[in-house]
C-alpha positions in Angstrom: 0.0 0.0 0.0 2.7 2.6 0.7 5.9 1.0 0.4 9.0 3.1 0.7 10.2 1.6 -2.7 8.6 3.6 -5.5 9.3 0.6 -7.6 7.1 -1.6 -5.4 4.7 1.2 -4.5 1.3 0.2 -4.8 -0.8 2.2 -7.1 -3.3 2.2 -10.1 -0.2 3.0 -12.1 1.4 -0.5 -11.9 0.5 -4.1 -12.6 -0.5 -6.7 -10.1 2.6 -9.4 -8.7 2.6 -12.5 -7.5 2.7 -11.6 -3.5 0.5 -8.6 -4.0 -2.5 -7.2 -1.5 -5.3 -6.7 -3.8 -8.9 -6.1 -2.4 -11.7 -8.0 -4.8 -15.1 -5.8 -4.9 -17.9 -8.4 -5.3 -21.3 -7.4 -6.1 -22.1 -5.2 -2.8 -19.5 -6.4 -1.0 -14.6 -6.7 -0.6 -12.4 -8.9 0.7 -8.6 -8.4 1.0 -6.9 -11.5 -1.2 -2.8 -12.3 -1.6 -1.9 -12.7 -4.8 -0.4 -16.3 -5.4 0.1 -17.7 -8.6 -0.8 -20.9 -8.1 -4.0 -20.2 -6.2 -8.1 -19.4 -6.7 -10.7 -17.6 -5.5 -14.0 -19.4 -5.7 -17.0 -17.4 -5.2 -21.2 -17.2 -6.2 -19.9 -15.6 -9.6 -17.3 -18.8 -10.3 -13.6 -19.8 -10.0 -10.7 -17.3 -10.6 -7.6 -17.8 -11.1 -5.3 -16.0 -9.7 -2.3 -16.3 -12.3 -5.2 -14.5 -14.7 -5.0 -11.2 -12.0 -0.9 -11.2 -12.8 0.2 -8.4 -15.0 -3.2 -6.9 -15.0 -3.6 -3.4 -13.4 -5.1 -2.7 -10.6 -9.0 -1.3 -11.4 -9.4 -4.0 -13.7 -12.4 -6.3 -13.8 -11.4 -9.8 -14.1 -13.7 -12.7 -15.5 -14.5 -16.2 -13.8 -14.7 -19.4 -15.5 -18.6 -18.9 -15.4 -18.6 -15.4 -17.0 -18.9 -13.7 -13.8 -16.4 -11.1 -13.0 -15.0 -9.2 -10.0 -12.7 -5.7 -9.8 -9.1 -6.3 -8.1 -8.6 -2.3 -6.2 -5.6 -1.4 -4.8 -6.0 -1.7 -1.2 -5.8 2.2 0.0 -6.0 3.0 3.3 -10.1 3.8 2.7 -10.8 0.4 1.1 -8.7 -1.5 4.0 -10.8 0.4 6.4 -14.0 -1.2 5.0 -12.2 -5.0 4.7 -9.8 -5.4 8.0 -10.9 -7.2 10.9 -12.7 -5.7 13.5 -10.6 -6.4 16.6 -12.4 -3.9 18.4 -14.5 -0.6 16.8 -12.8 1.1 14.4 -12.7 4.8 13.0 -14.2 5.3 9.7 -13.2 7.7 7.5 -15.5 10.8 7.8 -13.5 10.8 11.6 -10.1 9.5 9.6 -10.0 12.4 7.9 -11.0 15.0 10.4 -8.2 13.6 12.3 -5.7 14.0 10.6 -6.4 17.4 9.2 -6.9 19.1 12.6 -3.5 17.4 13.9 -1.9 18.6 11.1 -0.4 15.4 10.2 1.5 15.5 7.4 4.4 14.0 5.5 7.9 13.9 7.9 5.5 13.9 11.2 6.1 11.7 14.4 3.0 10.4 15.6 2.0 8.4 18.6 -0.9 6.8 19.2 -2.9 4.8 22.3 -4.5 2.3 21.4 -4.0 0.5 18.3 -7.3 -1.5 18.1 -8.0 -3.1 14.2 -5.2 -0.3 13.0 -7.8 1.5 11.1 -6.6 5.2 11.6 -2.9 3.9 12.3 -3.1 3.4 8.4 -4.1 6.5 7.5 -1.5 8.0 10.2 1.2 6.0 8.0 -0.2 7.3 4.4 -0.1 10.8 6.0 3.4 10.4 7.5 5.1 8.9 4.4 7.6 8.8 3.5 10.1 10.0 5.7 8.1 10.2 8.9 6.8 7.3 11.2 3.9 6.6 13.9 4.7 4.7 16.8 1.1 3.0 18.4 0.5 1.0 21.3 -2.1 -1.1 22.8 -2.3 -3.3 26.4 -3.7 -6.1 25.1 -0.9 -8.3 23.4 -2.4 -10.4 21.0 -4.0 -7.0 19.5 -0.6 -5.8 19.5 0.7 -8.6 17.1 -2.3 -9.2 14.9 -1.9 -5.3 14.2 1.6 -6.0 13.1 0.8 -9.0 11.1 -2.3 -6.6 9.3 0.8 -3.9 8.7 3.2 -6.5 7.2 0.2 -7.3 4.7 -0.5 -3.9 3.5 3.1 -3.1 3.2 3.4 0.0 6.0 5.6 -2.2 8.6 8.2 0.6 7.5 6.0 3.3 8.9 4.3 2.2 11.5 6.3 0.4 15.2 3.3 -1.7 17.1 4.8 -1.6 20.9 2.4 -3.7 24.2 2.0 -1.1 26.6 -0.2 0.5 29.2 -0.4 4.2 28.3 -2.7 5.1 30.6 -0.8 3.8 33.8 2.6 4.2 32.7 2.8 7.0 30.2 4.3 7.0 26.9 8.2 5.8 26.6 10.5 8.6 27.8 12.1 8.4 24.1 9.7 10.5 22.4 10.2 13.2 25.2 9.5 16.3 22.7 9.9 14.3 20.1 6.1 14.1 18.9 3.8 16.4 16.4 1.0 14.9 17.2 -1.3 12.6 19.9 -3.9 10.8 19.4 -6.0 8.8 22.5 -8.4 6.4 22.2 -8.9 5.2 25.9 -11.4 4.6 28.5 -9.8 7.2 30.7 -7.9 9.2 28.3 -7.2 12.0 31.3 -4.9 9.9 33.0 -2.9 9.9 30.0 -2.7 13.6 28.8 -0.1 14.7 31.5 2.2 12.0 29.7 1.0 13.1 26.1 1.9 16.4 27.0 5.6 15.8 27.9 5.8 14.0 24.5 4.3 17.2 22.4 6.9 19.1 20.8 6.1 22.9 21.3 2.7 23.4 19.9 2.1 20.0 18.8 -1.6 18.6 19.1 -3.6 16.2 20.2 -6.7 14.3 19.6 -8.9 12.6 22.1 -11.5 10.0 21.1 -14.3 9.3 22.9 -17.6 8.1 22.8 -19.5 9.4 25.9 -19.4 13.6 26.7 -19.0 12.5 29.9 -15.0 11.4 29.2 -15.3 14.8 27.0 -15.7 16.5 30.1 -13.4 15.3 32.0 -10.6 15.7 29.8 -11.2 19.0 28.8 -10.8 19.8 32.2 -7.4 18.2 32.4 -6.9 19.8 29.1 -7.1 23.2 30.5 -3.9 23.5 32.9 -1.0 22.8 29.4 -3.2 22.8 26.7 -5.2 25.6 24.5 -7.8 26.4 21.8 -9.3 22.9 23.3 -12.3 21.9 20.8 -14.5 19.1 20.5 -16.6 17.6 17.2 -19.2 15.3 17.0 -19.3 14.1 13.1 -22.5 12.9 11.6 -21.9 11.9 8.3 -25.3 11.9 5.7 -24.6 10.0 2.2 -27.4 10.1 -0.7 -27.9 7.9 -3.2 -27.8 9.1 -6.9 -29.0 6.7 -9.5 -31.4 6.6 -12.4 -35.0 5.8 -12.2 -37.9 5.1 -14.5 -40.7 6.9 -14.4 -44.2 5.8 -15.7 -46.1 9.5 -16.0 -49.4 7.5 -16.6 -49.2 6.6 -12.4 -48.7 10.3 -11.2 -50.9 12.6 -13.0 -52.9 12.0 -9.6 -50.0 13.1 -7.6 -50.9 10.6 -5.1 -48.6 7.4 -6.8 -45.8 6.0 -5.2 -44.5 4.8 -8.6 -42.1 7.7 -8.8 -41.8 11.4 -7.1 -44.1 14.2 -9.1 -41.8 16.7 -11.3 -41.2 19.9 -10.2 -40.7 21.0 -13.4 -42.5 20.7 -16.5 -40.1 18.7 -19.4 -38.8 20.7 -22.6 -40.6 21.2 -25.3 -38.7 18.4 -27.3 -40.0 16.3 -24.7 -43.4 17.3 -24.0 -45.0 15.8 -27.3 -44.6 12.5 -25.8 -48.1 11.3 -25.0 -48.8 11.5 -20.9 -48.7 7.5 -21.4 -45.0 7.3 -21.7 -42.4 6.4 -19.7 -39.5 8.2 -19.3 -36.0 8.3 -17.0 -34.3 10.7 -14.5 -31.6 11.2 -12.2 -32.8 11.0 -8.6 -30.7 11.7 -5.4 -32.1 10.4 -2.0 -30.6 9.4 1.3 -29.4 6.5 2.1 -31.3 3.7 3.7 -28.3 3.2 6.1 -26.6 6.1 7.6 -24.1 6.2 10.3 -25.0 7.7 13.5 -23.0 8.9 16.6 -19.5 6.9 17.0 -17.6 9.6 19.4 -16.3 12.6 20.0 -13.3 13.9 18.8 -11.6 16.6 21.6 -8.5 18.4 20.1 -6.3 21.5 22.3 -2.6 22.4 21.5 0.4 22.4 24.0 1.2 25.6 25.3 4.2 27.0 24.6 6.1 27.4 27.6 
């Protein structure tokens, strides 16, 4: 995914290899696959082989011995997001990307980050970072720990990102990164016993990110905010998607108005147009909300060290 190696780099500009990450979009839903030559991937739509994905380039639908057919995407820090395994609740990317653009992560950064969980925004941390700079996470639970790592050495960002087992909020961050960081980010039960360390770590005017999903951590941090830390802010980010798509629309069902066939116009068709008789059917472009929409995940409190 973001190998250091521009020759290696994944992108839509290069061919699949043998060994590659690839993540197969199936009607409605993805999977993450490794590229092996001698393997398949059997599915509803048929077999496919994986020596057929070789050489192609990544966007490119692929065909099954059936005639079905499936796209191999290159798997970007979105797309991994929507296929890694949920080790715990994960960040999606209308948070992602709030994230990182109030912490003002960008490439050259040091970031840490408490706790790791399924690695979801450590990913985006390490595309953000790249390529010279490098996040450092940690998590208490070991076997997290190490199935983050393993997930990293898949998508190609071990070089990026250092997994580390460690209780932040009882013992702190290492003393290594002692002014060292641009940015922290929290995602803890009791992220106010950690800010003291995350402070210590800040460089002068770095920032930091607390996620949480009750207002009543909110509050309490924000109150340990306020002794190092300024322009302290929280967000709550409700994210809204519509669904555009083309619809047919029998005008013989709505001169009532009261047909669920299809919505009434708002406005009347050109004159090309109108001639048709009333009976006709025609298409139009329709935009509606989704049927499934996101509510509340957290809150996301940010403040910046003061400068001493």
């Amino acid at each position: 995914m973001l190998l250091m190696d521009s020759s290696t780099k994944i992108s839509f500009n290069r061919c699949i290899r043998d060994g590659d990450l690839v993540i197969v979009y199936e009607r409605h839903t993805m999977k993450a696959v490794k590229v092996c030559e001698n393997s398949v991937l059997q599915n509803r739509f048929g077999v496919f082989k994986h020596s057929d994905w070789i050489g192609k380039p990544f966007g490119s639908k692929v065909f099954s011995n059936k005639g079905g057919f499936v796209y191999l995407l290159a798997p970007t820090p979105e797309l991994w997001t929507l296929v890694l395994s949920h080790r715990t609740q994960i960040l999606y990317i209308a948070d992602i990307s709030f994230v990182i653009m109030y912490l003002e992560v960008v490439p050259g950064c040091l970031v840490l980050e408490s706790g790791t969980g399924s690695g979801s925004l450590t990913t985006s941390f390490a595309r953000a970072v790249s390529p010279m700079g490098h996040v450092y996470t940690f998590d208490f639970h070991e076997q997290r720990a190490a199935s983050a790592r393993e997930d990293f050495e898949r998508t190609g960002i071990s070089t990026l990102v250092t997994v580390g087992v460690r209780d932040i909020q009882g013992d702190g961050f290492p003393d290594q990164f002692s002014g060292l960081a641009d940015s922290v980010f929290l995602d803890l039960p009791q992220p106010w016993l950690a800010i003291p360390s995350a402070r210590n770590m800040l460089k002068q005017d770095g920032t930091l990110c607390s996620f949480s999903p009750c207002i009543e951590q909110v509050q309490r941090s924000c109150e340990t905010l306020r002794s190092d830390f300024t322009d302290i802010r929280t967000f709550e980010i409700l994210l809204r998607t519509y669904e555009v798509r083309e619809w047919k629309m029998d005008h013989s069902k709505v001169n009532d108005g009261n047909s669920t066939a299809c919505p009434p116009r708002k406005r009347r068709q050109p004159s090309s147009e109108a001639s048709v008789g009333d009976n006709a059917s025609s298409s139009a472009v329709m935009a509606r909300p989704s049927a499934e929409t996101r509510g509340h995940t957290g809150y996301l409190t940010f403040a910046r060290k003061c400068v001493s």
